[in-house]
N, C-alpha and C positions, 0 to 999 in steps of 0.2 A: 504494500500500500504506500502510497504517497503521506507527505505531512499536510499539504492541502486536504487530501480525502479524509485523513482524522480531524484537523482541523473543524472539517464543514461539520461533519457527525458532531462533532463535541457540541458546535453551531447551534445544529439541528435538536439535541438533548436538551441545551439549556432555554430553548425557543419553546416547552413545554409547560415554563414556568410563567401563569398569567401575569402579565404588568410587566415583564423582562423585557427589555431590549436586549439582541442579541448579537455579535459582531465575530465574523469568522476571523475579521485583518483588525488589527488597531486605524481605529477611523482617526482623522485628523481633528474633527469636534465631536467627541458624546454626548450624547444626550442619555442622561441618567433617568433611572435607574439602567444598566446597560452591563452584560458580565461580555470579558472579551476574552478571546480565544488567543495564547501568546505561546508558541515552541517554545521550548528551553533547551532540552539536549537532548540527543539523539544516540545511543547506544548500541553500533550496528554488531553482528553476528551474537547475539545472545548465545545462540544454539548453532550447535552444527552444520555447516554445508548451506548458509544463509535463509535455516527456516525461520528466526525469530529477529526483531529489532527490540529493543526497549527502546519506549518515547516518554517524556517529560512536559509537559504541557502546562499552564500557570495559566487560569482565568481569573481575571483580576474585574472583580465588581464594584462598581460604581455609586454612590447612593448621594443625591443633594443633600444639601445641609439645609431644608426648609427652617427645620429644629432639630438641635442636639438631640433630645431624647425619641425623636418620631423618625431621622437617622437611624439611631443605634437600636430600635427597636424593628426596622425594616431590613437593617445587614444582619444582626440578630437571627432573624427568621430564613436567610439566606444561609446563615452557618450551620442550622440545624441539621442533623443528620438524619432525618425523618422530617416528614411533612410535605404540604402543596409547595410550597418556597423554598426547600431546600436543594441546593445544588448537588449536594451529592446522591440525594434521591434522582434526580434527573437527568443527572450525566448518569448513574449506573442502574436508570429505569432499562438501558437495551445496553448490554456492556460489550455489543460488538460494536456500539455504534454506527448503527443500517449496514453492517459489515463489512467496512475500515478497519476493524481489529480481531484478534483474538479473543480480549478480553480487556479492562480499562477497571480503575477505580479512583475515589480521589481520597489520596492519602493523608492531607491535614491542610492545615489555613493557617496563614502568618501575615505578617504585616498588617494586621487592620488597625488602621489609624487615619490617621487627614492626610488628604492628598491634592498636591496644588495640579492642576492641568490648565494651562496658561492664566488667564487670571481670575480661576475660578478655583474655591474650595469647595473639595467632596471626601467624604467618607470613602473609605474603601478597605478590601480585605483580600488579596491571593489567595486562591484554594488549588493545592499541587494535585494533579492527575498522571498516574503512571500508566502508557498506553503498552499492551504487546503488541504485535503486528507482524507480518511479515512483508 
């Protein structure tokens, strides 16, 4: 598989979560609420004779600062690990991702804190996904 074709799947997964905006490429303006789909590293021959890759993937979501506590209570509900809003229930509702991978999960969130994107502040929070693939 390509890193575009995981890409879009990851796209396509987090586009299941009502009120998301979803972005396969880093747009040049967001518009939040918005989780974006960003490569990190790419680990080729896992396995044998080029049947496996590991991929690394970092959706980094987005939430206006309308108010502090209606922020942290809307990325909040993005981090959960269950529910209608949670990212990881939705990126690993189909963990082939429409069949881009073997298999995918998202293995933790870091960074959630304030985020400047040109001269705007937004909440936001990285959730790392480790893709198989061949």
């Amino acid at each position: 598989m390509t890193v575009s074709a995981i890409r879009t799947g990851l796209a396509t997964r987090l586009a299941t979560i009502t009120g998301l905006r979803t972005s396969a490429y880093v747009p040049d303006s967001p518009e939040p609420p918005v989780a974006i789909v960003i490569p990190q590293t790419v680990t080729f021959d896992s396995t044998f004779a080029r049947a496996m890759d590991e991929y690394e993937f970092s959706i980094l979501v987005l939430v206006g600062r309308v108010s502090d506590r209606m922020a942290q209570s809307t990325m909040d509900a993005y981090c959960n690990p269950s529910g209608a809003s949670s990212i990881k229930a939705a990126v690993e509702g189909d963990k082939t991702l429409g069949g881009s991978a073997f298999d995918c999960r998202v293995t933790s969130i870091r960074n959630y804190a304030q985020t400047p994107v040109g001269d705007q502040m937004y909440l936001s929070a990285e959730f790392v996904v480790q893709v198989y693939a061949q």
